[in-house]
N, C-alpha and C positions, 0 to 999 in steps of 0.2 A: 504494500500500500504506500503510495507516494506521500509526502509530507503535506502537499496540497490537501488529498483526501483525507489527511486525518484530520486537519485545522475545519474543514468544511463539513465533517461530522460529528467535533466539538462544536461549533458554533449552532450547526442543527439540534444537539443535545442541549445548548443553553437555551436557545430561543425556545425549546419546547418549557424549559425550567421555568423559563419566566413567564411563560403563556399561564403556568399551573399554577403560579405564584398569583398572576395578578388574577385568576378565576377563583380563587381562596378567596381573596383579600374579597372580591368583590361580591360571594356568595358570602362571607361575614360579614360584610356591610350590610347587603340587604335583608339578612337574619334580624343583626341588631335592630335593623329598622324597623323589621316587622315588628320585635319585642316595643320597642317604641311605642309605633300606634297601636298596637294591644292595650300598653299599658295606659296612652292616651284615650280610647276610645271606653276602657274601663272608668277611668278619672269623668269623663266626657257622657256617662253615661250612669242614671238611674239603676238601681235592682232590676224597675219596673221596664229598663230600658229605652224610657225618655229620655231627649237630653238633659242634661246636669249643667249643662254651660253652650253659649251662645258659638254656632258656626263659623259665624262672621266677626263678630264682638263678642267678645268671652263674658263678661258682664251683662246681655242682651238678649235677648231671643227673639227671632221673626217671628210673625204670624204662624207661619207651620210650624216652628220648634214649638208654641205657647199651642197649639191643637194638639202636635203629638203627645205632650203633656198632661194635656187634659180628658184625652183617649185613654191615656195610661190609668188616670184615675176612676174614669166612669166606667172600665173595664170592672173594675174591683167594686163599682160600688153597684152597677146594673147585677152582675151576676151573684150579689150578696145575697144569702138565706132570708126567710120572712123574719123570723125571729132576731137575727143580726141587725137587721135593718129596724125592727118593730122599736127594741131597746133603744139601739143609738138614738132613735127619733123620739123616744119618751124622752132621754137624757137632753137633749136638743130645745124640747117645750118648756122642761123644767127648767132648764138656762136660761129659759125668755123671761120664767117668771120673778130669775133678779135682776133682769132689765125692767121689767111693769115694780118690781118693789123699790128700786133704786128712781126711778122717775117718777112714780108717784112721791117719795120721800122728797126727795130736791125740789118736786115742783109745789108742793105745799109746804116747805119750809123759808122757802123764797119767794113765795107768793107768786108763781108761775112765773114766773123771768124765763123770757124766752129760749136764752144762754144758759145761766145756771144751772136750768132747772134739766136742762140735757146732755151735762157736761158727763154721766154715768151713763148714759142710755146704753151706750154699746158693748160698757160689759159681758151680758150674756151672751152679744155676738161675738164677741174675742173668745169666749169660753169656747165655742159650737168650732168655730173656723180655725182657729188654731188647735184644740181636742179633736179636732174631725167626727164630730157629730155631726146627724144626718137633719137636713132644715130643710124644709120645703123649699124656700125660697132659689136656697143654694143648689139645687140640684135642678134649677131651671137649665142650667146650662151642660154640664159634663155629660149625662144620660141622653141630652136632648142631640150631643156631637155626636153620638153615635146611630143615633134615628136618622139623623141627615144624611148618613154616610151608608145608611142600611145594614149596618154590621149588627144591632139591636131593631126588635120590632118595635111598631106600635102599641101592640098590648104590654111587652116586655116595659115600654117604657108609661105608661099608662096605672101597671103594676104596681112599679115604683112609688112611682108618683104618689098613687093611692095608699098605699103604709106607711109612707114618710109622715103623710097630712095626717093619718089620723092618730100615728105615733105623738106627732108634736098635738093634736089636739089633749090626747091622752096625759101628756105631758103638763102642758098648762092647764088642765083641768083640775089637776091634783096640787099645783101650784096656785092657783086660785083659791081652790078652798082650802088650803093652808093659810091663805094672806087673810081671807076672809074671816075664820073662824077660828086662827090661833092665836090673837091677837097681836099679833107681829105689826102694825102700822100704830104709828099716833093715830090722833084725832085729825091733824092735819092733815097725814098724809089717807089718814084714811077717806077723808074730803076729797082729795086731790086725785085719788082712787076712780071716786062714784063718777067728777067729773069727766075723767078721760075715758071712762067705760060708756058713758052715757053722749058724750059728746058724738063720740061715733055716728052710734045710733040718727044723732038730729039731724046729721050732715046730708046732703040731698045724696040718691043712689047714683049718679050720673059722675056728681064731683068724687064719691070716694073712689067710683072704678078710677078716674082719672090721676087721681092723688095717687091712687094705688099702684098704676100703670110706671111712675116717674120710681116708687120705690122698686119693684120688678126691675127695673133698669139701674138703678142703683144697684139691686144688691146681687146681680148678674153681671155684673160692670164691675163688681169685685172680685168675683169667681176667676175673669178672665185677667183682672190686673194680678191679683196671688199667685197665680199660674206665671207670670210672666217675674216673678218676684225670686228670689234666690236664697234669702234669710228671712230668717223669723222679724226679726227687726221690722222690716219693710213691710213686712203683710200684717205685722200689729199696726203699722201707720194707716198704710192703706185701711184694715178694715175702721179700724177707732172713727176715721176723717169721713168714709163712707157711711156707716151708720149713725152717725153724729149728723149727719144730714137730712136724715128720716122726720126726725122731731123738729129742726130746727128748719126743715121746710114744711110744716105741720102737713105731713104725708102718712101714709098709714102700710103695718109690715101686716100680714094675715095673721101668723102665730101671736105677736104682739096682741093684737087687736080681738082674736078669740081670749086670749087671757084677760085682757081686762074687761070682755066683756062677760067673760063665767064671772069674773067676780060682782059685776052687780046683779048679775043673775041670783048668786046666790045669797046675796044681802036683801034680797027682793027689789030693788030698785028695775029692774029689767025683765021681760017675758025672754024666755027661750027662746021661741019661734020667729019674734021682730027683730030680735040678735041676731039670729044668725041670718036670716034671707036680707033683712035690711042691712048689717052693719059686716059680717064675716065675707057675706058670699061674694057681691060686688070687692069686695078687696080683693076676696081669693080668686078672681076671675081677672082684674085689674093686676093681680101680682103676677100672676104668670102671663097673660100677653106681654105685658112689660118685658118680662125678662125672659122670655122664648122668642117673639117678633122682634122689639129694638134692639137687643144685642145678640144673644145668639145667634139669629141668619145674619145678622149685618156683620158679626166676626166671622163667622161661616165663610163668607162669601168674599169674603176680602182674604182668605187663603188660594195659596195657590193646587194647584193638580197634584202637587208632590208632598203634599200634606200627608200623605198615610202611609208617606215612603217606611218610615220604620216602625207605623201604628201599628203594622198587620203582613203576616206573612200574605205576598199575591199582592197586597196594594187593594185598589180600586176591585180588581179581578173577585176576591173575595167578597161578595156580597149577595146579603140576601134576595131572592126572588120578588119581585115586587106584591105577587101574593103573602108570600111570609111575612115582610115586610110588613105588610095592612092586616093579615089574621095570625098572624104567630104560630105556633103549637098548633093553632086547627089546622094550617096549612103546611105543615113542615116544621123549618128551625126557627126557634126566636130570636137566638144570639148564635153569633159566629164566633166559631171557637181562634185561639191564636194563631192555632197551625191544623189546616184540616188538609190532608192531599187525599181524603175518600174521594172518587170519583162515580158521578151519578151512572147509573144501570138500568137499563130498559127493562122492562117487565117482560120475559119468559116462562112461558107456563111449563116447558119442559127439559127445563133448568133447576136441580134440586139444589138451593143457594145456603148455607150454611156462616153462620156468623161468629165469629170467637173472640171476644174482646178480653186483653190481655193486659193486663198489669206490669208484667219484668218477662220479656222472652227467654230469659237462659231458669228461668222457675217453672214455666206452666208449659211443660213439654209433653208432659200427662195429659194435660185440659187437651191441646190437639193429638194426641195419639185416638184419643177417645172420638172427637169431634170428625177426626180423618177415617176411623171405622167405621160409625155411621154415613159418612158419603162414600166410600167405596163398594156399600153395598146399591146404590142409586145405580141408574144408568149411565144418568148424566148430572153430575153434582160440580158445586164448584166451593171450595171450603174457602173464604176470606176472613185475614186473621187480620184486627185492627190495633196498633200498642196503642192505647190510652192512657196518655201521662196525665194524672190529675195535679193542677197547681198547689202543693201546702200555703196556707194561708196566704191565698191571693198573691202570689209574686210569683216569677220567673227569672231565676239566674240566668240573664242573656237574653233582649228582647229585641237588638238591633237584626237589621234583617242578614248578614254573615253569621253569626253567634246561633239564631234560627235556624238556617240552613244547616249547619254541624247538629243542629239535636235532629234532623231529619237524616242526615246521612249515617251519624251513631247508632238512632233507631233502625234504618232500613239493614245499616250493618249486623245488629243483633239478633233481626230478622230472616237472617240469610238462613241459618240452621233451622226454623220452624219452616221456611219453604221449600230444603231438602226432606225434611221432616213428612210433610203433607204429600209431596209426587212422590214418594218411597210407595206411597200406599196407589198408584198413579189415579191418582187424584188432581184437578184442577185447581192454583195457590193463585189467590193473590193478596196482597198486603198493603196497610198504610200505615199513616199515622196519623194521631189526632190529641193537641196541646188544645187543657180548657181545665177550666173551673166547672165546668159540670158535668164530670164523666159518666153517672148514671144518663144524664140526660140524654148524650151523645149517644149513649147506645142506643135507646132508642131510635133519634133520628138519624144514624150511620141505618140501622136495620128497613123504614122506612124507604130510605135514597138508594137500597141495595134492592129491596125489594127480597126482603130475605123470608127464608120459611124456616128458618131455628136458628133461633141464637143458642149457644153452650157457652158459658160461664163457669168460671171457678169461684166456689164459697169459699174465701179463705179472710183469715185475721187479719187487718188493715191493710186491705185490697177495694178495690171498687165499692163494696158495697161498704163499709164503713163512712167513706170518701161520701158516698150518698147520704148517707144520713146527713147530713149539713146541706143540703139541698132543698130540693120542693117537692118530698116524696106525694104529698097531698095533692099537687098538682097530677103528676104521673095516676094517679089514681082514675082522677075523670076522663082518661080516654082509655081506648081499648088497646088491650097488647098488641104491637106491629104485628104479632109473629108466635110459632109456638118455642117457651123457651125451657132449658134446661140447664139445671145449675148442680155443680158436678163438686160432692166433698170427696177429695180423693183423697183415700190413704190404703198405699201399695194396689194401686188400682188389676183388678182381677176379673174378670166377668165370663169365669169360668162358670159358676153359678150361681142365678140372679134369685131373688125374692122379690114377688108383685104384690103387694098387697092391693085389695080392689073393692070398694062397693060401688062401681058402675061410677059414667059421669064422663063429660069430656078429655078430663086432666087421666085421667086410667086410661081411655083412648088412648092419649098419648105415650102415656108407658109403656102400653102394650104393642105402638108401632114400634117403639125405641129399642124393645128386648127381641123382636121380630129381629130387629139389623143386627144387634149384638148377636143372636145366635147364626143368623146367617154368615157372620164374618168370625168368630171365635167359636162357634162348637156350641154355645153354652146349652148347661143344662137350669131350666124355669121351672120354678115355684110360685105357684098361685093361692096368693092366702084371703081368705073372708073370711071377719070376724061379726058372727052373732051373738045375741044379748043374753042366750040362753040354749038350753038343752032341747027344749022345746021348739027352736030356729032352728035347730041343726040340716034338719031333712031340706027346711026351704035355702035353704045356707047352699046348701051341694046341689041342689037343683041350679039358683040361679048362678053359681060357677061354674057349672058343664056349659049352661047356655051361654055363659057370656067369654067360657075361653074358646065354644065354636063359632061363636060370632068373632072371634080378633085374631082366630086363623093359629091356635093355640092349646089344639088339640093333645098334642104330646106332651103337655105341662103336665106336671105334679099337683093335683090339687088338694087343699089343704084347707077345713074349715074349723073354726075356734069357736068356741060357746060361752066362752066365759065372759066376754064384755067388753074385756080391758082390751083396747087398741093396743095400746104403747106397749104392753106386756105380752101380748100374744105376738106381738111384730118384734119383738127383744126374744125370743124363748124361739121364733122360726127362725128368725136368722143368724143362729148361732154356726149353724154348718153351711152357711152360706157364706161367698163371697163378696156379693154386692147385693143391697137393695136399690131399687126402684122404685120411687112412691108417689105419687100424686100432689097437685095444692091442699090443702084444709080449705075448708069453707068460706073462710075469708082472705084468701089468694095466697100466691108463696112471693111477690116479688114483693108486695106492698110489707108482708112480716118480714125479709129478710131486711127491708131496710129501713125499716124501724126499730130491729132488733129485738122484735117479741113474737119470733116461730114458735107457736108455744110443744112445739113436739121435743118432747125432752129425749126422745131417741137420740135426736142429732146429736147430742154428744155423751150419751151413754154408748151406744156402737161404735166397735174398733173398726169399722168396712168402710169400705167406700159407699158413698149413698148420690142415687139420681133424681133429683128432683123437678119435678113437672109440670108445668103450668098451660094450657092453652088457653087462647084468647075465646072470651065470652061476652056479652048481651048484658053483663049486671052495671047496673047504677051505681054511684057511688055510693050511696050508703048499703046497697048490697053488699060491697066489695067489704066498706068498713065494717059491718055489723053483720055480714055473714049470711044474708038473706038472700036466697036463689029465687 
């Protein structure tokens, strides 16, 4: 090799050195940087995953930061339980009534001075706005951004609406006749009381909506300046200078205004009925156009298109139907969840659709082994497994729309093994995901949008249905189940040999299709139990379980009749050498007692088996369903 060719394949060996050198340096630089904006966009951002600091101006927020902000918040307070919301809203009215005690007192010990006498007024609203207590007034606007935007109905927000008002009525009712009858006021102030309760009342119905309209605007005009606020400091200023202008532009707030009007109600000075239609109702009509028409659509509409840019996974795309929209729940979804990638399904009649909504996929690999045995016994089945992350108390680590995206890619990741899982059995998989605060609810409306003919569920300790209890199970109650379901307590799941227990009834129908599939796909060997009240039933006992195991195609069952009475005892003593039971709803449904927590079958946790539990959709009324009436 010449000396040329060695120097010209040293210098080829450096220039590669430095090529590798400066593709280091340069893949650590742009690591660091990524670490950077990580660490930026965590600083930069909310729990809730609003901004925390302005885009443009770090002290500032535009129009769309101050909405996504305010999305973040009516997220947590639309999909709040009735009872969550009932509270905070009594706590809320009782707040008012030391703004009505603190302005009655000033204004009769200063002889109504127009100043003085409202230099307290806004106490109780600093207590509500800063405690985050729920106020009518105040939630003219957060719940109302989400109606505009369709991601919340109109009932959903109608809902609200209505348990706030009559929380804060509740509220100031109880504060009223405190003020009234514990003797808490001078004589002064108790004067000063009668007249601002009664003043109302004289005012023509025309000026108080009016008066009423400017407070609406005022205290929906704070809602949006708070949002836009950064420190506590600034939103005491703002609210103090905002409700200090209530009084001192003699205008009138609803909750205020019902308070001081129970209280001359109940000193007698005032009828019930000219109170409220004359002097509450025009406010309360007056308070909310105020502050859903002047500010709300006017802040609304002074945002741009890119306002939902990190309110919601999809954006815009996300939204409800315009039916849902206007009938909620009777029509589909009320609320849209944070992250839904279910995709809508055309109805097939000869498509057996199966539903399995999932808590942790590396846990519930049982719940679809089971789920994937009954559809391979179908023709044509399709098993769709949905992860349902339920939000713990209203928040989500990561709301920006990148941080999103990674909880959908994690979930679809975890999902990979339940979709080898399902075609093992060659079976039809498909999978989503779905982020919400109301994961009972979603199942439902995943199963409606699927057009599904069974759901299977796992019973397990704080899973789903725990998560549901904080919900609106009472709601779920007045419609009909989408679907026939099955909820599955698995322990060392076996279904080599089932136990049916049966006294006739749709929900036994469905058992008995479910052990049909099970023995066509595992072999199993069925036990068919009725139990009668006595020795005397016995013969009609075994009659009508010949006839009703040849009616459900269940001839080869073992049949087995009890006389002694006891359900729970006679289904403990049969399913001893058995593997798995099978059982039906009780009287008063299995989905409405699982998530209320009062199944009152004390089986469920005296048997060490696995147990399948059944439910099909029925014709009964709500108070059927509550009280057990067929």
């Amino acid at each position: 090799m010449s000396d040329f060719e060695s120097s010209e394949e040293a210098d080829s060996v450096a220039d590669a050195q430095a090529e590798a050198d400066a593709q280091a340096e340069a893949d650590a630089q742009a690591e660091a940087e990524a670490e950077v904006d990580a660490v930026r966009d965590a600083v930069e951002r909310s729990r809730s995953g609003a901004p925390a600091v302005g885009a443009v101006v770090r002290d500032r927020f535009s129009s769309d930061e101050v909405f996504q902000r305010i999305v973040a918040a009516a997220d947590e307070e639309i999909t709040s339980g009735n009872r969550e919301l009932l509270f905070s809203s009594i706590a809320a009215g009782l707040a008012i009534s030391i703004t009505v005690l603190l302005y009655s007192s000033l204004y009769g010990s200063t002889d109504g001075h127009p100043i003085l006498s409202a230099l307290l007024y806004p106490l109780g609203f600093i207590y509500i706005i800063i405690g985050g207590y729920q106020l009518y007034t105040e939630n003219t606007l957060p719940p109302v951004a989400l109606t505009l935007e369709r991601l919340a109905s109109v009932p959903a927000l109608l809902r609200h609406w209505l348990i706030v008002i009559i929380g804060n009525f509740i509220g100031g009712t109880i504060g009223a006749a405190v003020l009234a009858w514990g003797g808490v006021f001078s004589p002064e102030a108790a004067e000063a009381a009668v007249y601002l309760g009664t003043h109302g009342a004289e005012t023509a119905w025309l000026d108080l909506f009016f008066k009423a309209a400017f407070a609406g605007l005022i205290v929906a005009g704070v809602v949006w300046v708070s949002f836009a606020s950064r420190d506590t400091i600034s939103r005491l200023v703002v609210v103090y200078l905002a409700f200090l202008a209530i009084p001192l532009g003699n205008l009138f707030h609803v909750v205020t205004s019902f308070t001081e009007m129970a209280y001359v109600v109940f000193i007698g000075e005032l009828g019930l009925l000219p109170g409220l239609t004359g002097f509450v109702l025009p406010v309360l009509l007056g308070n909310t156009i105020g502050g859903v028409v002047l500010v709300t659509i006017v802040n609304y509409y002074q945002t741009s298109e890119e306002r939902l840019e990190s309110a919601r996974f999809g954006g815009a795309d996300s939204r409800l139907t315009p039916t849902e929209w206007l009938l909620g729940g009777i029509a589909g979804r009320s609320f849209v969840p944070l992250i839904d990638t279910v995709e809508e399904t055309a109805a097939d009649p000869d498509t057996f659709r199966i539903l399995v909504p999932i808590a942790n996929p590396r846990t519930e690999s049982a719940l679809v082994n089971f789920a994937s045995t009954l559809a391979s016994q179908k023709e044509s089945a399709v098993v769709h497994v949905v992860h349902i992350v339920q939000l713990p108390d209203q928040t989500i680590a990561g709301y920006s729309m990148n941080q999103r995206q990674q909880i959908i890619d994690e979930s679809d990741s975890q999902l990979e093994g339940i979709r080898e899982t399902v075609e093992s059995y060659n079976v039809e998989v498909e999978t989503s995901t779905v982020v919400t605060y109301r994961s009972f609810e979603e199942i439902f409306r995943t199963a409606e949008r699927k057009h599904t003919d069974l759901v299977v569920m796992n019973w397990a300790v704080n899973d789903l249905w725990d998560a549901a209890r904080a919900e609106r199970p009472l709601g779920e109650l007045t419609q009909q189940l989408p679907c026939d379901f099955l909820v599955l307590r698995e322990r060392d799941l076996d279904a080599s040999r089932i136990l049916l227990p049966t006294a006739g009834g749709p929900d036994s129908d469905l058992s008995a299709e479910v052990v049909k599939l099970l023995r066509s796909g595992t072999g199993s060997e069925i036990t068919l139990l009725h139990i009668v009240d006595g020795p005397d039933e016995r013969e009609a006992g075994e009659q009508f379980l010949q006839e009703w195991s040849a009616e459900h195609g269940l001839d080869d069952a073992t049949l087995a009749v009890d006389d002694s009475g006891d359900v729970e005892g006679a289904i403990c003593r049969a399913v001893d050498d058995q593997t798995m039971l099978v059982i039906g709803a009780t009287e008063r449904g299995l989905l409405s007692r699982l998530v209320s927590g009062s199944l009152h079958l004390d089986i469920i946790e005296k048997i060490d088996k696995s147990i399948v539990l059944a439910e099909r959709p029925t014709k009964r009324s709500l108070y059927e369903r509550l009280f057990g009436r067929r």
